[in-house]
C-alpha positions in Angstrom: 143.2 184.3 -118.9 143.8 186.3 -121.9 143.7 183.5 -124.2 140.7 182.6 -122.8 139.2 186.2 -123.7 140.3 185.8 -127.3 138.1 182.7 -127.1 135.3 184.0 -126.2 135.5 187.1 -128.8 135.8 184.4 -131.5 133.0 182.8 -130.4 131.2 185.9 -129.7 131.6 188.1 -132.9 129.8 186.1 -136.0 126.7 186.2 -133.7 127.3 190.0 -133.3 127.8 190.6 -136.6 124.8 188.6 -137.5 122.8 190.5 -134.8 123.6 193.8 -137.0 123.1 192.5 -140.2 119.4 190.7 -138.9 119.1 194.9 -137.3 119.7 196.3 -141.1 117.6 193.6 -142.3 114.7 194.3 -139.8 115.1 198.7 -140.2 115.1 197.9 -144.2 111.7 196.1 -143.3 110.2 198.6 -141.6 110.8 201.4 -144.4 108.8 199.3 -146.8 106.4 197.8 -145.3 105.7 200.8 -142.4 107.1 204.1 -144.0 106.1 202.5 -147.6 109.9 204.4 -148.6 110.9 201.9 -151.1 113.7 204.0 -152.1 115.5 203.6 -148.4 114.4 200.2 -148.1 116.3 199.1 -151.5 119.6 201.2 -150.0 118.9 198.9 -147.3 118.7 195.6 -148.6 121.5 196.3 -150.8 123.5 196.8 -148.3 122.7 193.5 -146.3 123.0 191.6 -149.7 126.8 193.4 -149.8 127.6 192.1 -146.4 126.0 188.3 -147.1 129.3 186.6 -145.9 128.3 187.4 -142.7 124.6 185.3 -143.0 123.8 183.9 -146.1 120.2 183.5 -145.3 119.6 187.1 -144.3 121.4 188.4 -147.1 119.0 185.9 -149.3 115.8 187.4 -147.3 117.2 191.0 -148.2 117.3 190.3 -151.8 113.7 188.7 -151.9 112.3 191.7 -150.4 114.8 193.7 -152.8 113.0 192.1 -155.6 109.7 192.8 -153.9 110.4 196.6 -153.8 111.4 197.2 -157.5 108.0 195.0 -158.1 105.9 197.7 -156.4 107.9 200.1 -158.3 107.0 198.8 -161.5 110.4 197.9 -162.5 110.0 194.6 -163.8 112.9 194.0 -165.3 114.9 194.7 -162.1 112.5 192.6 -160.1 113.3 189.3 -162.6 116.8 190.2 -162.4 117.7 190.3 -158.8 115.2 186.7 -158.1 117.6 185.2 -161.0 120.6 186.5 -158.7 119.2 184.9 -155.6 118.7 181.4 -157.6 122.4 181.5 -158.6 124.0 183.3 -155.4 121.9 181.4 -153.0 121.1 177.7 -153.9 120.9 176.7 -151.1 118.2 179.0 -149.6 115.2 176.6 -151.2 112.0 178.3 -149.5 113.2 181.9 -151.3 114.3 180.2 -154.4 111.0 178.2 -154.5 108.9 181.3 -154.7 110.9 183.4 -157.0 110.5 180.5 -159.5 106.6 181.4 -158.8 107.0 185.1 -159.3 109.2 184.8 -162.6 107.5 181.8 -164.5 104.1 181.8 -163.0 104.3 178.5 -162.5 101.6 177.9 -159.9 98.2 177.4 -160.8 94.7 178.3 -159.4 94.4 174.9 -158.0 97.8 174.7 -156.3 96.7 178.0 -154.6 93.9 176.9 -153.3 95.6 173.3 -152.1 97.9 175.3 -150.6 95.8 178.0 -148.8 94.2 175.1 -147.7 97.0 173.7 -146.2 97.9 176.9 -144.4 94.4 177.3 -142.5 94.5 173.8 -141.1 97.8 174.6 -140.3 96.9 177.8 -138.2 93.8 176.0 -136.7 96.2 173.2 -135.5 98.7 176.1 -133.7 96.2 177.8 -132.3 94.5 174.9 -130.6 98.3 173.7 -129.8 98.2 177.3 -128.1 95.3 177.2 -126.6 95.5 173.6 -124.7 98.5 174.7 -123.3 97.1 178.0 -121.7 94.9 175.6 -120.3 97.7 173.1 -119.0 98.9 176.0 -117.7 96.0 176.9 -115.8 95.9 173.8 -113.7 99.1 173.7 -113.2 100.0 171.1 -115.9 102.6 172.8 -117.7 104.9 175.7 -116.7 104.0 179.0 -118.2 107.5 179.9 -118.9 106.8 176.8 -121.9 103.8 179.0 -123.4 105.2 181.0 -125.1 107.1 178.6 -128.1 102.9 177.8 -128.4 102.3 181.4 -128.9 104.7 181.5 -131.2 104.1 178.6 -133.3 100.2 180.1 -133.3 101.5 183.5 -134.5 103.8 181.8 -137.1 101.1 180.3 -139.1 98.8 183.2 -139.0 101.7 185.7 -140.7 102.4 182.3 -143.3 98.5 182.7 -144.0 98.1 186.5 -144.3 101.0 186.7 -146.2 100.0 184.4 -149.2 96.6 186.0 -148.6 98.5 189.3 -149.0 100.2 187.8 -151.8 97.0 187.3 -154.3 95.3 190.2 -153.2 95.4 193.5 -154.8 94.4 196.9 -153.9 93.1 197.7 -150.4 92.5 194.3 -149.6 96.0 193.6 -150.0 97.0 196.8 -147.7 94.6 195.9 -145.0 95.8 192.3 -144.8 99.8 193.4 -144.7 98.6 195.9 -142.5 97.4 192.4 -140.4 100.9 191.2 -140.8 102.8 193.9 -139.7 101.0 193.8 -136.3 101.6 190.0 -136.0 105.5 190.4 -137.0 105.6 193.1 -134.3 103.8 191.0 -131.6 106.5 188.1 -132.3 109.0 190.3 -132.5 108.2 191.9 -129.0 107.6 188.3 -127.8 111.1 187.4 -129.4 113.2 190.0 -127.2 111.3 189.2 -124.2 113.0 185.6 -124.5 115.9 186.7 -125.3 115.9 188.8 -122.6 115.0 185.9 -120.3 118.3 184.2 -121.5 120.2 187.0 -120.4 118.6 186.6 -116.9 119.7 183.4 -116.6 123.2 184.0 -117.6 123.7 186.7 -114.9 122.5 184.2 -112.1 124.7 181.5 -113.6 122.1 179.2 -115.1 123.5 178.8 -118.2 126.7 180.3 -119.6 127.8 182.4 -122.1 127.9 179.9 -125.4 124.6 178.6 -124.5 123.3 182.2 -124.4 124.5 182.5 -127.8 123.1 179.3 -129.0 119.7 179.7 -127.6 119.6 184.4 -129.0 120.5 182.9 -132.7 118.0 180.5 -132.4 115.1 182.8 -131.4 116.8 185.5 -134.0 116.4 182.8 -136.6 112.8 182.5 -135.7 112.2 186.1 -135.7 113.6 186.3 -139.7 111.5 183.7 -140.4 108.3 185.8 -139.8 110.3 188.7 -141.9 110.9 186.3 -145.0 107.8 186.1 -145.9 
């Protein structure tokens, strides 16, 4: 019995510890782009990037948003500095890496902008009529409504992708109303996020599924939820 405790506090403490360190990365979120305190948001991304053993591609999220913070603070040279650090420290992390070779050789051109704009509204049309056939699937009984809400998802995940390269080439209060968009469309999937999560829980106290798969299926959604905050 007690060795198969141990077990299961092997298998259950990387997904705690990347529970907290998703937690610091999410407070550290909300201090920037809610409280606008980009002092306490750069304590707190430094100190997910200190713990990145513990998730790589959180810690990589923290330092983009780290870089993002001494931008708005006019500290340039910081800002170049840390994106150099997340090219070397996190290779792997392509998506990040990608845009910080954007932000530090201004690379991409007015054309590639609007190609790739383009790309992102055609993508949100697509979720959003993926979203709404299934609401009506669900209607007549077609599909189950516990499967709506990956649509919803999906629909809310390319409309934060569009506002925030929107947010990214606007300036000014354009640019504040349209992060101000994105906030309440992180927030929605976040809420939507626990909700799941919390439906997984349900179905490990009535013996559904067990303890692993729980853990399998939380990292998952927790996965998806960073996603939203990496951009």
């Amino acid at each position: 019995m007690k060795s198969v405790i141990v077990v299961a506090l092997i298998a259950i403490s990387p997904c705690y510890a990347q529970d907290q360190l998703a937690a610091a990365l999410h407070r550290a979120v909300i201090e920037e782009d809610v409280n606008h305190n980009l002092d306490a948001a750069i304590k707190g991304y430094q100190s997910v990037v200190q713990q990145y053993q513990q998730d790589r591609s959180t810690a990589a999220t923290a330092l983009y948003r780290l870089a993002e913070c001494y931008r708005k603070l006019g500290k340039t040279a910081e800002a170049e500095a840390t994106l150099r650090q997340l090219q070397t420290q996190f290779p792997e992390q392509t998506l990040l890496n990608e845009k910080s070779r954007r932000q530090t050789t201004g690379q991409q051109s007015t054309l590639e902008q609007k190609l790739e704009r383009e790309i992102l509204v055609q993508k949100q049309e697509i979720a959003l009529q993926q979203f709404a056939n299934a609401r009506k699937q669900v209607d007549v009984g077609q599909l189950d409504i516990s499967d709506l809400p990956t649509f919803q998802l999906e629909a809310l995940r390319a409309q934060n992708d569009l506002l925030a390269f929107d947010a990214a080439n606007a300036t000014g209060a354009a640019a504040e109303g349209l992060r101000r968009q994105r906030r309440a469309v992180v927030e929605q999937a976040a809420g939507l996020i626990q909700q799941l999560i919390a439906r997984e829980e349900k179905k490990v106290r009535i013996g559904v599924i067990g303890p692993q798969d729980f853990n399998r299926k939380k990292a998952e959604l927790l996965e998806y939820e960073q996603q939203f905050l990496r951009k």
